[in-house]
C-alpha positions as CSV (number, residue, x, y, z in Angstrom):
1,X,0.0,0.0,0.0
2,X,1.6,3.5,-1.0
3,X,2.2,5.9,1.1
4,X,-0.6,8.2,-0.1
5,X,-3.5,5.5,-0.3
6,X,-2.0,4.6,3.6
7,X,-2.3,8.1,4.8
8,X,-5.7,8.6,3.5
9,X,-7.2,5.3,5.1
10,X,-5.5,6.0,8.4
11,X,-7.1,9.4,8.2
12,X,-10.6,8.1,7.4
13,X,-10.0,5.3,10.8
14,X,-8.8,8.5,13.1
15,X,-12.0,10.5,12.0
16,X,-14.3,8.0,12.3
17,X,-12.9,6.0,15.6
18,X,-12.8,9.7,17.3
19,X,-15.8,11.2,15.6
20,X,-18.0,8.3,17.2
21,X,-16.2,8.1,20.6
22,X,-17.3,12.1,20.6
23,X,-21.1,11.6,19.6
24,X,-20.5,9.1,22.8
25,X,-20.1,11.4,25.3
26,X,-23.4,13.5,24.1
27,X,-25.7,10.4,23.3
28,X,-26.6,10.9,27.1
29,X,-28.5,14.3,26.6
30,X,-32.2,14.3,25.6
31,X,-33.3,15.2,22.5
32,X,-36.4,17.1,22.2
33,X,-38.1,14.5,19.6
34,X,-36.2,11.4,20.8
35,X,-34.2,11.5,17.8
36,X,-30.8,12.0,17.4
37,X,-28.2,14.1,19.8
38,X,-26.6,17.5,20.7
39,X,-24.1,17.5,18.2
40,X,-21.1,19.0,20.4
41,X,-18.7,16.4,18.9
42,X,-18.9,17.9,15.3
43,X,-15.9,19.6,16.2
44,X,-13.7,17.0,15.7
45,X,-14.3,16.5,11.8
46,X,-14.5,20.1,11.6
47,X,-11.2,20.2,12.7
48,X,-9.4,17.9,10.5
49,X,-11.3,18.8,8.0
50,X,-8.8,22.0,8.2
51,X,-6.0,20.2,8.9
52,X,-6.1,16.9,6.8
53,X,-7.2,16.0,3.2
54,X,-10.8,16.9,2.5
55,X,-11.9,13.5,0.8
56,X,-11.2,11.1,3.4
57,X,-12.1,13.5,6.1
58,X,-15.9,13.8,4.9
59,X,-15.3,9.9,4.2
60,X,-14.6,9.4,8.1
61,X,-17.6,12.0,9.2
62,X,-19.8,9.9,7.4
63,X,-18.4,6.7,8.9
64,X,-17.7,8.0,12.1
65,X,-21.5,9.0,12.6
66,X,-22.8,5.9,11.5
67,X,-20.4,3.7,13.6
68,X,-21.5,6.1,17.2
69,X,-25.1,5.9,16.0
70,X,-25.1,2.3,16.1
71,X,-23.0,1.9,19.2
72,X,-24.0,4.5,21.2
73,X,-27.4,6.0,20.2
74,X,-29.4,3.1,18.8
75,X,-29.3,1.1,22.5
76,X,-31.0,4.8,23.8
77,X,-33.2,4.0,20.8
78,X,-32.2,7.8,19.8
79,X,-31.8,6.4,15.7
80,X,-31.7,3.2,14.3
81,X,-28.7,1.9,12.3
82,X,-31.1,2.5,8.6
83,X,-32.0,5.7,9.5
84,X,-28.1,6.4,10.7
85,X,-27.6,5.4,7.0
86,X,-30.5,7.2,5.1
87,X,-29.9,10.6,7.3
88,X,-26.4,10.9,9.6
89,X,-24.3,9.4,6.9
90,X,-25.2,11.3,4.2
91,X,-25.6,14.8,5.8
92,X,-22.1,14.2,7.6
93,X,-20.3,13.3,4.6
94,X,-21.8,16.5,2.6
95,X,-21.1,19.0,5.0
96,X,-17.6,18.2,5.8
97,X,-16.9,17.4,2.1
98,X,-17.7,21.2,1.6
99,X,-16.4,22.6,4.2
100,X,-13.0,21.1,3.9
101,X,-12.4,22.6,0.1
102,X,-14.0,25.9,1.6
103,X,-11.8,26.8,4.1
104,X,-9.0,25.2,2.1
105,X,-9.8,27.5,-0.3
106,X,-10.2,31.0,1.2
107,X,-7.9,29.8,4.2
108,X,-8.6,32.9,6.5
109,X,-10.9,33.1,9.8
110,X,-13.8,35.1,8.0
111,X,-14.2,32.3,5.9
112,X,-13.6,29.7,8.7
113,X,-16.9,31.3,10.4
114,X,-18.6,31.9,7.0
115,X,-18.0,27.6,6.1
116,X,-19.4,26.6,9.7
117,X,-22.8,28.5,9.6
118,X,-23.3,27.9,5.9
119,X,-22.5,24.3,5.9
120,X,-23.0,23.1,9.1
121,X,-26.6,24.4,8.5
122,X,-26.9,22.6,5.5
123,X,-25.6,19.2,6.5
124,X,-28.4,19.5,9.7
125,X,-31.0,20.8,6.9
126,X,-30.2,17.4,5.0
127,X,-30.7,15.1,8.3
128,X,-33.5,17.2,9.4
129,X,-35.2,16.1,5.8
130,X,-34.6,12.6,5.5
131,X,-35.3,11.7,8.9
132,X,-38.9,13.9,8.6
133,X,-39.0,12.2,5.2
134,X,-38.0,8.7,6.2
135,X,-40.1,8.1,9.4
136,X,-43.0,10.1,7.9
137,X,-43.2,12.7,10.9
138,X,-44.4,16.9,10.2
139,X,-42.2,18.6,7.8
140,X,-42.0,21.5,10.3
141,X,-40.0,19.3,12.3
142,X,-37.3,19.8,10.0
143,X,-36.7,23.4,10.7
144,X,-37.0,22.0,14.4
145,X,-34.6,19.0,14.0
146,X,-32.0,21.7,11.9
147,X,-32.2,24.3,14.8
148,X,-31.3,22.0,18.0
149,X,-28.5,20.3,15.9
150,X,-27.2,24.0,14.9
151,X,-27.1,25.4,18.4
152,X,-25.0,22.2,19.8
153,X,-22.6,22.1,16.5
154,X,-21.7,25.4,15.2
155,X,-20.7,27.4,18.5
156,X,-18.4,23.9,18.9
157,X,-16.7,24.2,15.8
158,X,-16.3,27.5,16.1
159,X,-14.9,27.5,19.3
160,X,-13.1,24.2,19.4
161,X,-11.3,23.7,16.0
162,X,-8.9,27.0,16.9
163,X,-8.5,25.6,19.9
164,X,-7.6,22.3,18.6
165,X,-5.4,23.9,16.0
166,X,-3.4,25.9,18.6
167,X,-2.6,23.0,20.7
168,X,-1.6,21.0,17.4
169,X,0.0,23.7,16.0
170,X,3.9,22.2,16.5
171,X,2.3,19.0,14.5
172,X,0.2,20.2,11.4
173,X,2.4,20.2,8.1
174,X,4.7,17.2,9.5
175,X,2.9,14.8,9.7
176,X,0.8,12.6,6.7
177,X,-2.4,12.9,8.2
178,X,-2.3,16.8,9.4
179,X,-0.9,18.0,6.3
180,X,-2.7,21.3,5.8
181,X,-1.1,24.3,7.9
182,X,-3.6,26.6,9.1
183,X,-1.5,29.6,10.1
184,X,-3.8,31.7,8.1
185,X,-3.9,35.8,7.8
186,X,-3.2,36.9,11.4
187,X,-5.1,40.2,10.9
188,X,-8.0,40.4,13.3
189,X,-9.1,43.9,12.6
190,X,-11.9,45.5,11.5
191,X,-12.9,43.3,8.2
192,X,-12.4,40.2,9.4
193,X,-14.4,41.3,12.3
194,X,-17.4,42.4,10.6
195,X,-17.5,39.3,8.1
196,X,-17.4,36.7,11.5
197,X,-20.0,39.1,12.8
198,X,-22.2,39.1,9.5
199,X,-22.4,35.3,10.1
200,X,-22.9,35.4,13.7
201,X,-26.2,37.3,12.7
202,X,-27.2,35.3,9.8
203,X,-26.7,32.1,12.5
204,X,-29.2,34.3,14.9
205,X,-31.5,35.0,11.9
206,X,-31.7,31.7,10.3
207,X,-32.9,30.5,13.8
208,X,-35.5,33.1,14.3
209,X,-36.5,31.8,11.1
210,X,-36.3,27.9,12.2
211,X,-38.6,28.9,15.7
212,X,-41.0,30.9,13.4
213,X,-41.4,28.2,10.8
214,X,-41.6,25.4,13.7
215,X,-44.3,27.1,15.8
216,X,-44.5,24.3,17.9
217,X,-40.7,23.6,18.3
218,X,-40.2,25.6,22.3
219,X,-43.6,23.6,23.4
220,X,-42.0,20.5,22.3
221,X,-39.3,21.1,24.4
222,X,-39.0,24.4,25.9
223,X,-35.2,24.6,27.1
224,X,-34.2,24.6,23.2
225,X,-34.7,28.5,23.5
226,X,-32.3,28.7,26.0
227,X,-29.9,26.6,24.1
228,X,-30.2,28.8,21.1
229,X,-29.6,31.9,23.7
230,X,-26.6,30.6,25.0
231,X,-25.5,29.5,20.9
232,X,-25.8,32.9,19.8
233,X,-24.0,34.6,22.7
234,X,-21.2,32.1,21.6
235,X,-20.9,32.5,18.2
236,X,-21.5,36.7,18.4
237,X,-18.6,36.9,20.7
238,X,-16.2,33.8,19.6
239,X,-17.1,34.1,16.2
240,X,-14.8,37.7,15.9
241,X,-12.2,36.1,18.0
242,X,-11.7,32.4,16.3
243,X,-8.7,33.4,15.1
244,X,-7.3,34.7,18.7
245,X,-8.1,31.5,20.1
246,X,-5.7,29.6,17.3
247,X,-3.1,31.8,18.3
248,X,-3.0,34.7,15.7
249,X,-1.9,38.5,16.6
250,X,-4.3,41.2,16.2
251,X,-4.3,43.9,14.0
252,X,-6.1,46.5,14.0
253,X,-7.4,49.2,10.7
């Protein structure tokens, strides 16, 4: 087995044995439906979808899901290992797969931010439709099922992947699975600010819109608007400051 070929199925097995052992340690809190989890543990692909190639990362997302559903959430009778297939694999391995060329692409903490809202939000969207679509429930619930995924997921990406990346920071770029540096611009001034900020509001908006085209979301289980306070506190003030956390020097224009 080449080198190559070796270092992308060792990245897949990293993502996915890692990815599931994080969905473990929040299979535990409720879910307002029953159905799936708070999705804190996203963090981990997010972060080597930075850091490692984007193929096998979204490869071992997709895995990774599938392999913590069926441990770990399908004995709480949270999903079943079908719907794991028809809903978590799919939506995992989409999101990451686009997010990964994203910030690979535009490689600068605006765009980090931008890449978490939009495609986090889209990766839930997709789970939230074909587990409304599979099990046959309300199609409002997929607005609902989006919005409690979003508010455990994207203020854990945002905050944990620049941690991650500064405590990694001797080891990305020497090694065959973290072989994408993420020093990006260190300029945290007034653009960048602005942009992370333009998403934080768009993350705030988009789940105004989720609550409004749910109505019945908050009675289903009331403590989600709390969650979705606590969310948008995080990604408003974290958001602005994602590159701070990884280490970068301000700058200021």
């Amino acid at each position: 087995m080449s080198g190559s070929v070796a270092s992308r199925v060792a990245t897949i097995a990293i993502v996915a044995a890692l990815y599931a052992v994080g969905k473990a340690l929040t299979a535990y809190i409720p879910s307002p439906w029953g159905i799936g989890e708070f999705l804190i543990g996203l963090f981990i692909p997010a972060y080597f979808a930075v850091v490692s190639d984007t193929l096998p990362v979204a490869v071992g997302a997709g895995l990774g899901t599938f392999v913590g559903d069926v441990v770990f959430l399908t004995p709480l009778k949270e999903t079943t290992p079908v719907l794991s297939l028809v809903a978590g694999v799919p939506a995992n391995f989409v999101a990451f797969l686009l997010f990964g060329y994203f910030v690979k692409r535009y490689r600068s903490w605006p765009a980090f931010v931008a890449g978490t809202v939009c495609f986090v939000t889209l990766g839930n969207l997709i789970a939230g439709f074909d587990v409304v679509e599979f099990l046959g429930l309300p199609r409002g619930l997929i607005l609902g099922f989006t919005l409690f995924w979003n508010v455990g997921a994207i203020p854990a990406v945002i905050v944990g992947v620049p941690l991650l990346l500064r405590a990694t920071q001797p080891l990305v770029g020497r090694s065959t699975i973290l072989r994408h540096s993420a020093e990006w611009s260190g300029r945290v001034g007034a653009r960048e600010t602005a942009v992370a900020l333009a998403f934080g509001a768009a993350f705030i908006l988009f789940g105004a819109v989720l609550f409004l085209g749910a109505p019945g979301t908050l009675s289903s289980w009331p403590g989600l608007g709390l969650y979705f306070a606590v969310a948008a506190v995080v990604v408003v003030i974290f958001g602005p400051m994602a590159g701070l956390l990884a280490g970068a020097r301000p700058t200021g224009r």
